[in-house]
NUZAKOL-662788 format. One record per atom (N, C-alpha, C): residue in one letter; x, y, z. Coordinates in steps of 0.1 Angstrom, whole numbers, padded with zeros to 4 digits, always signed. Layout:
N
aXYZ;...
***
This chain:
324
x+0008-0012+0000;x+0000+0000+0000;x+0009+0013+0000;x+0023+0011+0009;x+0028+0024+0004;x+0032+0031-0006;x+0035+0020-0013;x+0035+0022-0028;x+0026+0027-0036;x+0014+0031-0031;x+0007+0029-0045;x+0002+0043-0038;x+0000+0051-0047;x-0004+0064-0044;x-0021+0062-0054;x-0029+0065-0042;x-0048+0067-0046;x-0052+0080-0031;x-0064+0085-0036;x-0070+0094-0023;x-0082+0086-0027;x-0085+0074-0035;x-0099+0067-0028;x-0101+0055-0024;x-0107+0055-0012;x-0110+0048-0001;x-0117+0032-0012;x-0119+0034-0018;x-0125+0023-0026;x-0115+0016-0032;x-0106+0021-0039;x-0093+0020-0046;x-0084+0011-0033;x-0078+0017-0021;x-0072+0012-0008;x-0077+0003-0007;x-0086+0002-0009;x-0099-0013+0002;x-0092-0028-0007;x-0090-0021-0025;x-0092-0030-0034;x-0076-0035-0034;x-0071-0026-0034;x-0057-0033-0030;x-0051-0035-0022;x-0060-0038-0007;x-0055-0042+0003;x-0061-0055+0000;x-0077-0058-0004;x-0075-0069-0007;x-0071-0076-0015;x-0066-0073-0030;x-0060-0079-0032;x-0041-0087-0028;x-0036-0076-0022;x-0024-0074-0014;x-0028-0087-0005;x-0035-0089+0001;x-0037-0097+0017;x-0046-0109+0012;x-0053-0110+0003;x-0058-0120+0000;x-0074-0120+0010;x-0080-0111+0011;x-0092-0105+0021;x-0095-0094+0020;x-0104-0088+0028;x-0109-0078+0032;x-0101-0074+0046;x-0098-0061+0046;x-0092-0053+0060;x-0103-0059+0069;x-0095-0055+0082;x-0101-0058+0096;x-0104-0044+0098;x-0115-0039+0102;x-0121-0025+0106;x-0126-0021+0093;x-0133-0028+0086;x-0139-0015+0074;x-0149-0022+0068;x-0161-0020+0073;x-0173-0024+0066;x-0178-0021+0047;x-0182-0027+0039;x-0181-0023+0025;x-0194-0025+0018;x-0203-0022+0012;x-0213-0024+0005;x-0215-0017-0005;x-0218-0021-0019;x-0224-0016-0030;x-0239-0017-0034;x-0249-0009-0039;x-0261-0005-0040;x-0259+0005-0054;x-0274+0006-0061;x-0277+0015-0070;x-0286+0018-0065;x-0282+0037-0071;x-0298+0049-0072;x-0298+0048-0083;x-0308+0046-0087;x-0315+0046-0102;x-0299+0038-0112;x-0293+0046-0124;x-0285+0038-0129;x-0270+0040-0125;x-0270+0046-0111;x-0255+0050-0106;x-0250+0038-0098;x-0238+0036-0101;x-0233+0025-0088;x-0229+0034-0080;x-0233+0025-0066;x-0226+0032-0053;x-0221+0023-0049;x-0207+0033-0044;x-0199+0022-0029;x-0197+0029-0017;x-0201+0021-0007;x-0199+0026+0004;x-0188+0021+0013;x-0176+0024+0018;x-0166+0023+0025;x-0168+0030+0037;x-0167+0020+0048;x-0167+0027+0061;x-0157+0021+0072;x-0145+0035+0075;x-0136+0028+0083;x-0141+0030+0098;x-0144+0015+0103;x-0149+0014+0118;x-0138+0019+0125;x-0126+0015+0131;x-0115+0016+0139;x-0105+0021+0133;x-0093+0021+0146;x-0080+0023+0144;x-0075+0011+0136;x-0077+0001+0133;x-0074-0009+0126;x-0077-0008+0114;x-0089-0006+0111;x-0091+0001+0099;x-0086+0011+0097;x-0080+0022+0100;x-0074+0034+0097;x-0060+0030+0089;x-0054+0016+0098;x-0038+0013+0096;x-0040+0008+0083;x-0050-0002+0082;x-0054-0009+0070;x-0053+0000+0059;x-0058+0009+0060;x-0066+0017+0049;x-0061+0027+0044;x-0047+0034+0057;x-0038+0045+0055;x-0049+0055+0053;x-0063+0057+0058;x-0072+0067+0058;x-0080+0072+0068;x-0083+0083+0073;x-0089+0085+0088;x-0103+0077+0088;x-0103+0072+0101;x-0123+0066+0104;x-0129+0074+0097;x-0143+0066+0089;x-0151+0079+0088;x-0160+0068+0074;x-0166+0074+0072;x-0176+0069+0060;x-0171+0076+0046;x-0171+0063+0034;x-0170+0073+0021;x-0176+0068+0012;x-0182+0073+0002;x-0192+0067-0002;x-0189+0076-0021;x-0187+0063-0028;x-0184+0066-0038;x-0190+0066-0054;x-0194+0068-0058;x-0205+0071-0071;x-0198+0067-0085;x-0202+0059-0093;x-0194+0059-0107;x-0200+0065-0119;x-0199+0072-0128;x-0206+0081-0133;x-0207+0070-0147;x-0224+0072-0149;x-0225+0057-0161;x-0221+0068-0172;x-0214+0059-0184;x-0213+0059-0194;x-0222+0077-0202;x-0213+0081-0209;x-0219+0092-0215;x-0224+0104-0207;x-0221+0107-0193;x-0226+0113-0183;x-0227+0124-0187;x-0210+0126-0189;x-0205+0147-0196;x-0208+0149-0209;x-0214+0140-0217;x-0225+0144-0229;x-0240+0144-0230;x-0248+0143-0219;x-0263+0139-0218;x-0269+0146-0206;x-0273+0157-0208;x-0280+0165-0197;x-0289+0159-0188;x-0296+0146-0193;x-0307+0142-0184;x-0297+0131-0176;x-0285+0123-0182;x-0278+0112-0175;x-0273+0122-0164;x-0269+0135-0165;x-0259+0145-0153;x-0270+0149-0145;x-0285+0151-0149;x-0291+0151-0140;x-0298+0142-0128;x-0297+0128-0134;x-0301+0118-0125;x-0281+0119-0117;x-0272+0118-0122;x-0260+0116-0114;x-0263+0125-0103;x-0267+0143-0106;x-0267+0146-0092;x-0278+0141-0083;x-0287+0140-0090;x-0301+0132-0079;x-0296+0123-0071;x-0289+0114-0075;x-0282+0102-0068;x-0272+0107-0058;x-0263+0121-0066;x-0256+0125-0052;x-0260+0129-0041;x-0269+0137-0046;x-0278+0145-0036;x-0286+0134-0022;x-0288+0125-0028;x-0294+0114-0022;x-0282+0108-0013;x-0269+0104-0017;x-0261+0097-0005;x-0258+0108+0002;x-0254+0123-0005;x-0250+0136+0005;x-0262+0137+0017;x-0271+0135+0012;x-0285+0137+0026;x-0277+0131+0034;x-0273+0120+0032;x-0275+0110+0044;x-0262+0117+0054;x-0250+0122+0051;x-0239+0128+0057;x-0245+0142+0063;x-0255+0153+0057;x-0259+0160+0064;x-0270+0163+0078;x-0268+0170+0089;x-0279+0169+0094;x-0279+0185+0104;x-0290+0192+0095;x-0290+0203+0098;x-0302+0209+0095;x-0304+0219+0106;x-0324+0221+0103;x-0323+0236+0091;x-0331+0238+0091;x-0336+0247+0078;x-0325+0263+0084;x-0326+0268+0094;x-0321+0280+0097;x-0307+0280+0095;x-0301+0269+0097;x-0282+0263+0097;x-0282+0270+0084;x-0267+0277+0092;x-0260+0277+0078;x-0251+0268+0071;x-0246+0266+0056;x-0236+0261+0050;x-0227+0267+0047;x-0210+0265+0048;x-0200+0269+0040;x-0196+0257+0027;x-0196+0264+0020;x-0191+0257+0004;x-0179+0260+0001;x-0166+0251+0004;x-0152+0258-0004;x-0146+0253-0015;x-0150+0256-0020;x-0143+0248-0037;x-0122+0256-0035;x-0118+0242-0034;x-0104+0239-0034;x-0099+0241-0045;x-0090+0245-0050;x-0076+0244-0060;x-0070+0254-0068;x-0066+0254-0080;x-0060+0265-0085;x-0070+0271-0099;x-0080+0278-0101;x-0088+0282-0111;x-0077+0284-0125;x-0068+0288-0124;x-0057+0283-0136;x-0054+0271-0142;x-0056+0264-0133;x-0051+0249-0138;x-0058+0241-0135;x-0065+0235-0153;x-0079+0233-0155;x-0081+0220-0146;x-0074+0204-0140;x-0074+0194-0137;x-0076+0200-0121;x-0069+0212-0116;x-0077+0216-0108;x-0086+0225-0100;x-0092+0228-0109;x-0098+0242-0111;x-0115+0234-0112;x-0113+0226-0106;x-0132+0216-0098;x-0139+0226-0091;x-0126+0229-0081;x-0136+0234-0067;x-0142+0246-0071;x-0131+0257-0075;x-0138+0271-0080;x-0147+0271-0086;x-0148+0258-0100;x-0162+0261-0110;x-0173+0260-0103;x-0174+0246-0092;x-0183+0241-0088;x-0186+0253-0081;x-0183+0261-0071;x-0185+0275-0067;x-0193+0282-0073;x-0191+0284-0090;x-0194+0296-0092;x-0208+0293-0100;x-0211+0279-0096;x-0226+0275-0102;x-0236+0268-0093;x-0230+0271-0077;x-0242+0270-0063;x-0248+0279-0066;x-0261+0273-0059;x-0272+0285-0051;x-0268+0288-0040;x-0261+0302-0040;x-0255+0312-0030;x-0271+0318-0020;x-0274+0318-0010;x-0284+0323-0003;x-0281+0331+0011;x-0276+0329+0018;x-0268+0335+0030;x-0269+0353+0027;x-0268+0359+0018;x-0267+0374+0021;x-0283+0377+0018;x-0290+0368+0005;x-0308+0374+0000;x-0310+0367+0017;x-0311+0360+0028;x-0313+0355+0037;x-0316+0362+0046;x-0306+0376+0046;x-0299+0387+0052;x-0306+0400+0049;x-0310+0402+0036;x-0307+0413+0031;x-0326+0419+0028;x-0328+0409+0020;x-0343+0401+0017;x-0353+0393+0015;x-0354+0394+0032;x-0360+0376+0035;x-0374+0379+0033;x-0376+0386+0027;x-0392+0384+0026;x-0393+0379+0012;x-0387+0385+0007;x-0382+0374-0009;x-0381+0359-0010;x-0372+0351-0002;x-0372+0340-0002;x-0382+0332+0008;x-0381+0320+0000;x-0387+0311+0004;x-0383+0308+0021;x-0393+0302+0031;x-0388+0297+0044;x-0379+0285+0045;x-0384+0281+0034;x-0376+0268+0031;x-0361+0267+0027;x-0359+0275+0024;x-0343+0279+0020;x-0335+0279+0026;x-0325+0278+0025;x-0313+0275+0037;x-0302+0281+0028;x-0294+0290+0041;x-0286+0299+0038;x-0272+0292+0033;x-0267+0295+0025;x-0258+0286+0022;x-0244+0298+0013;x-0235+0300+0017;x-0225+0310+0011;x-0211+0296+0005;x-0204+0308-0002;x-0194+0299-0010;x-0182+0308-0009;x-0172+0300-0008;x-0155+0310-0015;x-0146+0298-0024;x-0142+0304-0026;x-0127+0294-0037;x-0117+0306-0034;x-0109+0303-0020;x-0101+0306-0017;x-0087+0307-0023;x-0088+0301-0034;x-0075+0302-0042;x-0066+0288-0038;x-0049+0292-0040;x-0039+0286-0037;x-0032+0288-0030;x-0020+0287-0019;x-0009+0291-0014;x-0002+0302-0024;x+0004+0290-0034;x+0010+0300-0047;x+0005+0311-0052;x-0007+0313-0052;x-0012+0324-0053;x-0017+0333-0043;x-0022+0329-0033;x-0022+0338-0024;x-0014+0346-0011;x-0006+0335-0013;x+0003+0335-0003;x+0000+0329+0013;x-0017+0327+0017;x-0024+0325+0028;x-0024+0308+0025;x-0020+0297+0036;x-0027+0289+0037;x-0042+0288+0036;x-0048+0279+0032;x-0061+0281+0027;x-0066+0276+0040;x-0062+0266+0048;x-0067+0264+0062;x-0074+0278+0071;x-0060+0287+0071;x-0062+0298+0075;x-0066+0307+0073;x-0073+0311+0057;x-0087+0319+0052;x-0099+0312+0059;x-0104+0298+0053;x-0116+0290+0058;x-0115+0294+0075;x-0106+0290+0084;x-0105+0295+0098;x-0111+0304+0104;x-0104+0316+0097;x-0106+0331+0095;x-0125+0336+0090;x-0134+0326+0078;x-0140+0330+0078;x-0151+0319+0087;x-0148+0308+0092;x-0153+0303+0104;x-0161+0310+0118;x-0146+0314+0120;x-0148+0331+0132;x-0156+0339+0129;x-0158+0341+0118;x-0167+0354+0116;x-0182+0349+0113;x-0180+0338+0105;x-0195+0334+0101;x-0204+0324+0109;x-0196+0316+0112;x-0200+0305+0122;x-0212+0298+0118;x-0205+0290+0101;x-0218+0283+0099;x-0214+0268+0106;x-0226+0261+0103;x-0232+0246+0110;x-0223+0235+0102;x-0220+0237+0091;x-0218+0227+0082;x-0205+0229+0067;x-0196+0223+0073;x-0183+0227+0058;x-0186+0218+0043;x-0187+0222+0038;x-0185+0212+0026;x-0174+0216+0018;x-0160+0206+0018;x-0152+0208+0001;x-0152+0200-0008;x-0149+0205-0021;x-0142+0202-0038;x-0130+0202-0038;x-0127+0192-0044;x-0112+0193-0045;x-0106+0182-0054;x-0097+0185-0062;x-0094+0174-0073;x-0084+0164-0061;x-0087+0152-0069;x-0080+0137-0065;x-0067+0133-0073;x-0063+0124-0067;x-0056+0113-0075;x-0058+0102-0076;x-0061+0091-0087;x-0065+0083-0089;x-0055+0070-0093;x-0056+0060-0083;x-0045+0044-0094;x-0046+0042-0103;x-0058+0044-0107;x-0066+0035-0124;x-0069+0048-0129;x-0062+0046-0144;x-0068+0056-0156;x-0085+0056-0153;x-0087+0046-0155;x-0104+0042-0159;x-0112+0049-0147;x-0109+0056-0140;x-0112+0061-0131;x-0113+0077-0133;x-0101+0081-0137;x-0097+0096-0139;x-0116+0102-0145;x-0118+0110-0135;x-0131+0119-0139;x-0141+0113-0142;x-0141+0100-0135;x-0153+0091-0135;x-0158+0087-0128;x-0154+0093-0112;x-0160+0090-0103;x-0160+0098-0093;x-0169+0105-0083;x-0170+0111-0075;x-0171+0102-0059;x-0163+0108-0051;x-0159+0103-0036;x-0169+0115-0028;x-0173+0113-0018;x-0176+0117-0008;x-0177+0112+0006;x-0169+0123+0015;x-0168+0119+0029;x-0170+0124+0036;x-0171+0119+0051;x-0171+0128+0062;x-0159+0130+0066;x-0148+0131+0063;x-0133+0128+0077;x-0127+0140+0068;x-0131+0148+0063;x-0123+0163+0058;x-0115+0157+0045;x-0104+0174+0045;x-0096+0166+0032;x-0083+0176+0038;x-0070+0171+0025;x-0059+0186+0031;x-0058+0187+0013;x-0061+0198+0012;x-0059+0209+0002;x-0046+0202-0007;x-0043+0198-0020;x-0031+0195-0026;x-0027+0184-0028;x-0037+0173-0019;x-0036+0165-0020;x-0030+0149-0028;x-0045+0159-0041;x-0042+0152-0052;x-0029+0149-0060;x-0023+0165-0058;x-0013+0165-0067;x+0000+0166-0058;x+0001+0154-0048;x+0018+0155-0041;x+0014+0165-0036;x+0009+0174-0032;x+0013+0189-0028;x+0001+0194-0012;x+0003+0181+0000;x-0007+0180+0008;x-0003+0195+0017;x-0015+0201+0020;x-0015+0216+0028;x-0017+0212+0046;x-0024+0223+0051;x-0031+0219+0063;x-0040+0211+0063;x-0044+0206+0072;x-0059+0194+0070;x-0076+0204+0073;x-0082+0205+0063;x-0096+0209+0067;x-0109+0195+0072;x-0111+0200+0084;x-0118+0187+0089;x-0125+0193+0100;x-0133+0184+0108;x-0143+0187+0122;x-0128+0187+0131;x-0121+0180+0130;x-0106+0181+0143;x-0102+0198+0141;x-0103+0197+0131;x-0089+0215+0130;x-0103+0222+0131;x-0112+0222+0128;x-0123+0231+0129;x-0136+0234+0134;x-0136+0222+0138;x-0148+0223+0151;x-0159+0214+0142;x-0164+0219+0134;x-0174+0217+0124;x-0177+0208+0115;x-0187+0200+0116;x-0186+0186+0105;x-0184+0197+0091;x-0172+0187+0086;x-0168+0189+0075;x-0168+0176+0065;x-0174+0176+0050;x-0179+0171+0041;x-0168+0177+0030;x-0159+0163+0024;x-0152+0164+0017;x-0160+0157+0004;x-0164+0161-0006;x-0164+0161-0023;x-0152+0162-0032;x-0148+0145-0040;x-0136+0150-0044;x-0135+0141-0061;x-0130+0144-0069;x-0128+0136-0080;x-0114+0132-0085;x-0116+0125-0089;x-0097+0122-0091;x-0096+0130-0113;x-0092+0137-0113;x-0088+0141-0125;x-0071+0142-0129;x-0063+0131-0119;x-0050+0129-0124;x-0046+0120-0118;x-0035+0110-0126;x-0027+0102-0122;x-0016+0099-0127;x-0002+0092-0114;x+0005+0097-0114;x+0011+0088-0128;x+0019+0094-0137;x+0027+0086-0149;x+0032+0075-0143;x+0044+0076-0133;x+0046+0070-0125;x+0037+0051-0122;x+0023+0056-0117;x+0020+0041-0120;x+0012+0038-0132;x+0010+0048-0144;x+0008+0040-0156;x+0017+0035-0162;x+0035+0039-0159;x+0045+0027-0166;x+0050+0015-0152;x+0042+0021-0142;x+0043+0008-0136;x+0034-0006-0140;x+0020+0000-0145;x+0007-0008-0145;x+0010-0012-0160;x+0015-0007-0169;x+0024-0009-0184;x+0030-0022-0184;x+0040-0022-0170;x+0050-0030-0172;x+0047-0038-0166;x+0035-0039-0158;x+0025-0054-0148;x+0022-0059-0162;x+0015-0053-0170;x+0010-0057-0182;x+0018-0070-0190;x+0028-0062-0193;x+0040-0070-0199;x+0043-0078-0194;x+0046-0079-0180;x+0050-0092-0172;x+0039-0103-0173;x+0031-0096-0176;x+0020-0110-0166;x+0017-0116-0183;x+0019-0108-0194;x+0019-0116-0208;x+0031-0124-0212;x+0043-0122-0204;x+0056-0131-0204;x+0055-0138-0199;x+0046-0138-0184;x+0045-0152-0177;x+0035-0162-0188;x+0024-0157-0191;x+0013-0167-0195;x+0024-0174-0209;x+0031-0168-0216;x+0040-0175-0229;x+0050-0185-0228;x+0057-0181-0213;x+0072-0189-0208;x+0064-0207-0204;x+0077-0214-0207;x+0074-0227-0196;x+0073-0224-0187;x+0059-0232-0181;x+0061-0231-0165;x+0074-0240-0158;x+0078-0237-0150;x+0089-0244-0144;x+0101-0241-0147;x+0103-0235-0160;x+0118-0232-0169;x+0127-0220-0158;x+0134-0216-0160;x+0142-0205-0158;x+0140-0192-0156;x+0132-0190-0170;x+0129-0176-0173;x+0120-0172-0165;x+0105-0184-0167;x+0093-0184-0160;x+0097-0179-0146;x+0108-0188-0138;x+0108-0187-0121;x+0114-0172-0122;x+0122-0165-0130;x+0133-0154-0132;x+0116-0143-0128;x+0107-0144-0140;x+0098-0139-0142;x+0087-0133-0130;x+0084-0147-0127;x+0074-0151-0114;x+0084-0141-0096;x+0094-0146-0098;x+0104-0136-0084;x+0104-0127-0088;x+0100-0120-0094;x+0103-0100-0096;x+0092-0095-0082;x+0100-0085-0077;x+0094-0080-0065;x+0087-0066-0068;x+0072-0068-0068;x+0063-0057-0078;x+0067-0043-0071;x+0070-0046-0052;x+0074-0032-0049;x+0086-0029-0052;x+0093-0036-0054;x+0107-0029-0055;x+0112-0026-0069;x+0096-0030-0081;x+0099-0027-0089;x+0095-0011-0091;x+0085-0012-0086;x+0074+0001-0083;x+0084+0011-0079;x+0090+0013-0069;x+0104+0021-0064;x+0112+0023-0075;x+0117+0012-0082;x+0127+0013-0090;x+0123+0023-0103;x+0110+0019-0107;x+0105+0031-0121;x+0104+0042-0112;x+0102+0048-0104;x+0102+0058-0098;x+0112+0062-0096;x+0122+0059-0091;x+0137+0064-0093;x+0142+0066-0108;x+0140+0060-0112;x+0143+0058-0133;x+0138+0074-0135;x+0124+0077-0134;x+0115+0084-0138;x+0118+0098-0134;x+0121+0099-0122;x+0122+0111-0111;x+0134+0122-0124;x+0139+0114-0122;x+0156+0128-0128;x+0149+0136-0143;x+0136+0126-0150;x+0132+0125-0165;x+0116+0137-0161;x+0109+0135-0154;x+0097+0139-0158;x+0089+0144-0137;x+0101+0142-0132;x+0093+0144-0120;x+0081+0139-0111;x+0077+0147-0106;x+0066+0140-0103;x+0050+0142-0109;x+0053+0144-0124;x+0041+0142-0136;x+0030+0137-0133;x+0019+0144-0131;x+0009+0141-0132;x+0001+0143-0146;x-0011+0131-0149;x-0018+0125-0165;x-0029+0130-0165;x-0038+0135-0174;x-0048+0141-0172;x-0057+0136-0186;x-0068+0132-0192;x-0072+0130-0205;x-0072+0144-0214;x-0071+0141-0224;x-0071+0157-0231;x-0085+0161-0236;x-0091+0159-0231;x-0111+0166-0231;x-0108+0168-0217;x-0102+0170-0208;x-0103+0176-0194;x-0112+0188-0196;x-0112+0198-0203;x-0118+0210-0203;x-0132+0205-0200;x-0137+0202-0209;x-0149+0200-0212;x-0159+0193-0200;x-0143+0182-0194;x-0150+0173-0185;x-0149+0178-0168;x-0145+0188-0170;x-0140+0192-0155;x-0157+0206-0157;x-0157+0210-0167;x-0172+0219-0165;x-0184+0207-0168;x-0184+0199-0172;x-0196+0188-0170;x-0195+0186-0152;x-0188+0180-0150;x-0184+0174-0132;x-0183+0183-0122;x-0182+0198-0129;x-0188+0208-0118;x-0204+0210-0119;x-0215+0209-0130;x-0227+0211-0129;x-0231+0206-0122;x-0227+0188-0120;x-0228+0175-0116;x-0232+0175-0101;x-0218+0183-0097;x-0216+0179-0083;x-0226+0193-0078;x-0224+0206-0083;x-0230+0219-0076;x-0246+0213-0076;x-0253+0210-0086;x-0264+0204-0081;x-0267+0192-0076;x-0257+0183-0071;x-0263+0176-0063;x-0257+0180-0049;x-0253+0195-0050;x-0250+0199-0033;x-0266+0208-0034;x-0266+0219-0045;x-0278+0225-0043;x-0288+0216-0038;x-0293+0210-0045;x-0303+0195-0040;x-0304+0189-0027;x-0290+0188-0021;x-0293+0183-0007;x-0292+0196-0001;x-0286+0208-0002;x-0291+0217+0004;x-0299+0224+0006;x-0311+0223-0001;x-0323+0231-0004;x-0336+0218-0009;x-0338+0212+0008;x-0349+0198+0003;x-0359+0202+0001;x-0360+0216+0001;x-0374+0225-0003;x-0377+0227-0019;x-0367+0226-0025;x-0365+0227-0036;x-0367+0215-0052;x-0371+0214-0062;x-0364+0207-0068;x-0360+0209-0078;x-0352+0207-0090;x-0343+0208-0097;x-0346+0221-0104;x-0357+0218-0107;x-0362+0228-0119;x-0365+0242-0111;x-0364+0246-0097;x-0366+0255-0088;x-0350+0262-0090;x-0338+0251-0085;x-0326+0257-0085;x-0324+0264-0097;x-0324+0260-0110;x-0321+0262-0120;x-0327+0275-0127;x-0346+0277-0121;x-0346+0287-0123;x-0342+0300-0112;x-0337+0296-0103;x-0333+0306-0096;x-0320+0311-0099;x-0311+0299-0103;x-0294+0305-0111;x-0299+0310-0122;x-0307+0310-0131;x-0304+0318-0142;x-0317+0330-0143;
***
């Protein structure tokens, strides 16, 4: 597991079991469908589960986006229904609560530039709440947003903005966005995570910050995260599993080469292309080249299926005329 660089809990689970030949000790697992979405749910019970899992306790519950999602308006709108649906279950807050919304990452740099979009297409309510409540519905729940930027750009830990607007605002409930890393290509922007146990800003990309969570900040905090990169690094490692495992099925079994073949130590190969790689390309992160396209699909995706569980007064066709 050290080896293998993933931020999803679904991902860990799979290669610990296959690593161990079982399922971890501490971590309950079940899959279910909303309508045509698969769901998984990963939940780390214990400290044992934590060691297992190299992930904090907590529930994560994972979504696969069927087929054609970022080209079919009605398939992105059953996806957020569906999100909206397992998000319920992580929230629990009466109608007056407020929400903070932080969309994570760098709005320049489109693989991570999730959180800002998703931001800038919530239903914002917290100041009409304020300003003109006779306008809004009772049903409405105040809900504000920021995309605090980056370090690199701001120069402010982003812990320490959110902190900062904590103190002042003192809503009931955090929610962040924030791009992932993912083991498997087949994965990259095809699946959305969500959790309760926070996140640290940078994650995705080697570049972990402060931790935003209920520990550093008092406040249930709801981590939303997609993986839109992975590391080169294990696609010429998963290249070269490839290769291997078609050299073993061709060799005699028993021969030389075969046993030569079969003893290769996958971690120390794993290390080894990483060392190869490092002086050549760094620490490169892969991205598909419709990223544009797919990173503003996966923000409509996700912002309405936060609007949705934020506003159960609401339904779709209400949000939608209210953003535009």
């Amino acid at each position: 597991m050290r080896n293998i660089r993933t931020d999803l809990a679904v991902e860990a689970r799979e290669i610990y079991a296959k690593e161990s030949n079982g399922n971890p000790q501490g971590v309950e697992y079940k899959e279910y469908k909303i309508g045509d979405v698969n769901i998984t749910d990963v939940t780390i019970t214990n400290e044992i589960g934590e060691r297992n899992m190299g992930k904090p306790k907590g529930t994560y519950i994972t979504l696969d986006l069927p087929e054609f999602a970022h080209y079919d308006g009605e398939i992105r709108d059953e996806v957020s229904k569906a999100m909206a649906q397992a998000l319920e279950g992580l929230i629990k807050l009466d109608e007056s609560m407020t929400a903070l919304v932080v969309g994570l990452g760098n709005w320049n740099v489109t693989p991570d530039a999730l959180g800002p979009k998703v931001v800038s297409k919530l239903m914002v309510t917290r100041h009409l709440k304020q300003l003109v409540p006779d306008s809004i519905d009772e049903g409405v729940r105040p809900v504000c947003a920021i995309a605090p930027g980056v370090l690199g750009i701001t120069g402010i830990e982003t812990y320490e903005i959110i902190k900062g607007i904590v103190e002042k605002v003192k809503p009931n409930l955090i929610i962040c966005i924030d791009a992932l890393a993912s083991r498997k290509m087949e994965r990259v922007n095809k699946t959305i995570q969500i959790g309760n146990t926070g996140i640290s800003p940078g994650s995705g990309v080697g570049n972990k910050r402060m931790e935003i969570s209920e520990r550093t900040l008092g406040i249930p905090t709801i981590a939303i995260g997609v993986p839109t990169v992975v590391e080169a690094a294990t696609m010429a490692n998963d290249t070269i599993d490839l290769v291997l495992d078609a050299m073993i099925k061709e060799a005699t079994e028993g021969s030389k080469f075969y046993e030569m073949l079969k003893a290769i130590d996958k971690n120390e190969k794993s290390r080894m292309i990483r060392e190869v790689l490092d002086p050549y390309v760094g620490n490169l992160m892969v991205t598909p080249k419709e990223v544009d396209m797919v990173i503003d699909s996966l923000a409509v995706i996700i912002a309405n299926g936060i609007n949705i569980a934020l506003q159960p007064a609401l339904d779709l066709d209400d949000i939608n005329k209210f953003l535009n």
